[in-house]
N, CA, C and O of each residue as an XYZ file, in Angstrom:
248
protein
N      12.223     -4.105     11.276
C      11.463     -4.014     10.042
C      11.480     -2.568      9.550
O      11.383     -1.653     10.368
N      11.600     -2.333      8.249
C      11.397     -1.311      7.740
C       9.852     -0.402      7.405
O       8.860     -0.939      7.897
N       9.692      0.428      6.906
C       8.254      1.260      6.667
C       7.647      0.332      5.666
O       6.449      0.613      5.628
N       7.927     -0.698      4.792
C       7.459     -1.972      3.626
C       7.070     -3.137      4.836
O       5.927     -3.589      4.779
N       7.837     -3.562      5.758
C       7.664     -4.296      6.276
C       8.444     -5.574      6.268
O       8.041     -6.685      6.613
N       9.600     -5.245      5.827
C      10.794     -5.890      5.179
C      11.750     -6.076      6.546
O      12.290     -5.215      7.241
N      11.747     -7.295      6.639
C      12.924     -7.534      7.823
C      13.871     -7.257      7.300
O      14.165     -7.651      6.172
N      14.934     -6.114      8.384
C      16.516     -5.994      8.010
C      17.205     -6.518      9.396
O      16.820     -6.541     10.565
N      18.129     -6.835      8.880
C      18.997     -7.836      9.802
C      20.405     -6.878     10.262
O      21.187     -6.623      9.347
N      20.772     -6.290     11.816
C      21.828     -5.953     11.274
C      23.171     -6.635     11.386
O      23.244     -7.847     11.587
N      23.896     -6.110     11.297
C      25.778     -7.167     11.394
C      25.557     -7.808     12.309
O      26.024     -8.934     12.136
N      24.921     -7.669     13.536
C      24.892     -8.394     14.956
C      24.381     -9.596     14.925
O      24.771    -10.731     15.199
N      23.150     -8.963     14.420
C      22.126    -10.906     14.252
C      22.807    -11.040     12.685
O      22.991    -12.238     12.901
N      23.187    -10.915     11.701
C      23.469    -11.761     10.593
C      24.699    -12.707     11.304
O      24.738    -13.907     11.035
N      25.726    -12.084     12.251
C      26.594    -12.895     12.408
C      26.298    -13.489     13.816
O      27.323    -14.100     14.118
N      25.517    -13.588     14.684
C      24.708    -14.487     15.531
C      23.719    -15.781     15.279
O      23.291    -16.672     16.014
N      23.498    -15.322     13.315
C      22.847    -16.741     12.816
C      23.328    -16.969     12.120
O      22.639    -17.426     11.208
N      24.964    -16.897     11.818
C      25.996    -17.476     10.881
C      26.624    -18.583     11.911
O      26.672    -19.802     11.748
N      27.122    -17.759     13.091
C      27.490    -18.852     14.148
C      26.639    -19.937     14.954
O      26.933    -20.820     15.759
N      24.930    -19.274     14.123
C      23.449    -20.423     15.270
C      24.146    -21.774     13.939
O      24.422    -22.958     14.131
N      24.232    -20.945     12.668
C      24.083    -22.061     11.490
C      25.727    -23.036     11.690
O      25.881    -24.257     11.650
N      26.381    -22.347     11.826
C      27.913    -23.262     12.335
C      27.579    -24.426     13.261
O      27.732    -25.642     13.142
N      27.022    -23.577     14.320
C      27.248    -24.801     15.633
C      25.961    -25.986     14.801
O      26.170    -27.165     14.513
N      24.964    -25.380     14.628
C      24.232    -26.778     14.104
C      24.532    -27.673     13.206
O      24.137    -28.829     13.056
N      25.607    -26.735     12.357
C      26.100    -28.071     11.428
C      27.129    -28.962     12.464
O      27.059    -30.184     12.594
N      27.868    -28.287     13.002
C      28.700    -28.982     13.836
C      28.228    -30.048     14.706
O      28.912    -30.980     15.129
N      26.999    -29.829     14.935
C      25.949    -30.810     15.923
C      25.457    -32.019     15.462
O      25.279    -33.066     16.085
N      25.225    -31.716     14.119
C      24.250    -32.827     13.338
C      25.223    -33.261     12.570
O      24.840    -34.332     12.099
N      26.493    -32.953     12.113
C      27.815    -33.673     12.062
C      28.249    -34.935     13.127
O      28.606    -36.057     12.767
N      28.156    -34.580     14.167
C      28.874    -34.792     15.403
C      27.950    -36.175     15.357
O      28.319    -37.343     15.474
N      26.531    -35.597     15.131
C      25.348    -36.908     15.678
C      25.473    -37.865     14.653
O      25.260    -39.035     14.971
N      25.830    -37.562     13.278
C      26.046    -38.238     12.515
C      27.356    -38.818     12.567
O      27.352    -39.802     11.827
N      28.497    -38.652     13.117
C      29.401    -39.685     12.887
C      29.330    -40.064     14.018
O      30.441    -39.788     14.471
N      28.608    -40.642     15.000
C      28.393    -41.539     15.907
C      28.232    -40.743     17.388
O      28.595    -41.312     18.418
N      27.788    -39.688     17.408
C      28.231    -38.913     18.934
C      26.767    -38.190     19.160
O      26.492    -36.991     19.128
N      25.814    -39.481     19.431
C      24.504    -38.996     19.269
C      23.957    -37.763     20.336
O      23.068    -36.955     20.068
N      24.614    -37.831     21.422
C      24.465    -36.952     22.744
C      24.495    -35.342     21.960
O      23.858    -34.473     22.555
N      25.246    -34.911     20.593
C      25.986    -33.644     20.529
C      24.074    -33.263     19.874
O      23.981    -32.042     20.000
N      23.052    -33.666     19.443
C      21.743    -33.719     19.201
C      21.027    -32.832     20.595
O      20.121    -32.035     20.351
N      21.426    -33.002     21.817
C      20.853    -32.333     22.244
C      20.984    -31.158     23.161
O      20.365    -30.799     24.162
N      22.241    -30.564     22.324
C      22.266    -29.307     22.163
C      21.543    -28.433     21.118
O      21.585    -27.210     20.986
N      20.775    -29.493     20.306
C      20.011    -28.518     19.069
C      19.724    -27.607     19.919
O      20.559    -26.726     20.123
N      18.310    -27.600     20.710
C      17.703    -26.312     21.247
C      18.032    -25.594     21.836
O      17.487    -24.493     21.764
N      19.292    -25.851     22.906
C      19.979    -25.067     23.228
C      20.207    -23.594     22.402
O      19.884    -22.422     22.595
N      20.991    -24.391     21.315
C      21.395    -23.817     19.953
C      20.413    -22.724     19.222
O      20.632    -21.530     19.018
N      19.258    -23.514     18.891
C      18.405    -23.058     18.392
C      17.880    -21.385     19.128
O      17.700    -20.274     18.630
N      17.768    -21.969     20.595
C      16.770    -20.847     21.296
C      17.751    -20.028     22.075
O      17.202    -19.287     22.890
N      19.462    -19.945     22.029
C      19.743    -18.758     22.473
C      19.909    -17.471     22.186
O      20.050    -17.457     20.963
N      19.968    -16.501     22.540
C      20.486    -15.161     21.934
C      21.643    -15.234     21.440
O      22.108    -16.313     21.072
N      22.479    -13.780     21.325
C      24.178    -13.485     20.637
C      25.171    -13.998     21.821
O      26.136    -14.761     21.762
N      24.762    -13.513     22.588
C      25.509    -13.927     23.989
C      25.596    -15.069     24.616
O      26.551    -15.477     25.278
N      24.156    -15.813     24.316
C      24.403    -17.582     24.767
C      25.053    -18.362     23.613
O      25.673    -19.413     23.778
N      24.869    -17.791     22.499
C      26.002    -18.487     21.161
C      27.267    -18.255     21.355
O      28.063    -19.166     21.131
N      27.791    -16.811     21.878
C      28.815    -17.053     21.978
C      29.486    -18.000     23.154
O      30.530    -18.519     22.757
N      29.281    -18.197     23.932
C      29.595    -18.802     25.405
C      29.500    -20.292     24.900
O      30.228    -21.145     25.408
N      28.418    -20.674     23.695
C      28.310    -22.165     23.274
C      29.254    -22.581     22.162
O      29.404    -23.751     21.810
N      30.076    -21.208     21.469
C      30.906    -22.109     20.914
C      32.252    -21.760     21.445
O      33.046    -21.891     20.514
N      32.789    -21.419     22.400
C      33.631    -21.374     23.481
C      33.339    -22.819     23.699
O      34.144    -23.680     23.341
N      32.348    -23.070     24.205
C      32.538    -24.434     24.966
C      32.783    -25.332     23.332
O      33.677    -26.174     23.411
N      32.263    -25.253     22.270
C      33.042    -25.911     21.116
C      33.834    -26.008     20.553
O      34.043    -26.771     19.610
N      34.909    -24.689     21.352
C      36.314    -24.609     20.516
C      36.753    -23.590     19.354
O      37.672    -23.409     18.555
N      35.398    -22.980     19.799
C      35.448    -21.855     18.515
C      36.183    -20.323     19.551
O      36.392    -19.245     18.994
């Protein structure tokens, strides 16, 4: 946060919740064309850091 109180984001987390926002579309894709299991990786998803995202879309092919 800045001296306003203004969250700034830097390159690290903007592109750690570009790839949180990838894999979840990829998830709720997945659950939607019939592959209901890929749902519960939401929280996974949701609640890791930069480092457990990356390792999770390794395991997705990214």
């Amino acid at each position: 946060m800045n001296e306003k109180g203004e969250c700034i984001m830097g390159k690290n987390d903007r592109d750690a919740e570009e790839l949180r926002s990838k894999l979840l579309s990829e998830v709720y894709a997945g659950a939607v064309a019939g592959m209901p299991a890929m749902i519960l990786d939401e929280s996974r998803i949701r609640n890791a850091d930069a480092e457990e995202l990356e390792r999770i879309a390794k395991e997705y092919g990214y």
